[in-house]
Phi, psi and omega in degrees: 000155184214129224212104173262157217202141167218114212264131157255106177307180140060022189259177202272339172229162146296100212209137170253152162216132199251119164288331213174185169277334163247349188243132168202160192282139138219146165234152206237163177247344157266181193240140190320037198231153176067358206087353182298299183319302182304336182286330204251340205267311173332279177352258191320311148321321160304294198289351171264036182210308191090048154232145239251121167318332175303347203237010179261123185244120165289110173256295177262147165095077189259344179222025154265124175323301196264136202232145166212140215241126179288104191237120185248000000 
């Protein structure tokens, strides 16, 4: 299954929002450097899905806002 995401970096809170059944908003309070934002968008998806970080996979976009991410 595959799940698109539009990441806002560098925001003052942390918040999801499900757009659809495959698509959701989330914004992170790190910055886009290094993988941190991503590192952190993984986080949240796990504990909002009730799925483990292993099985959440980033496949497209590692350095673009809309991201789209595997889950197996």
């Amino acid at each position: 299954m595959f799940i698109k995401v539009k990441v806002f970096p560098n925001s003052r809170e942390e918040i999801i929002t499900k757009k659809s059944e495959d698509s959701f908003e989330i914004k992170v309070r790190e910055k886009p450097e290094k993988g941190l934002a991503n590192k952190r968008v993984i986080e949240i998806l796990s504990s909002y899905l009730n799925v483990p970080e292993t099985k959440i996979r980033l496949v497209k976009g590692f350095a673009k806002r809309n991201k789209i991410f595997e889950l197996r």
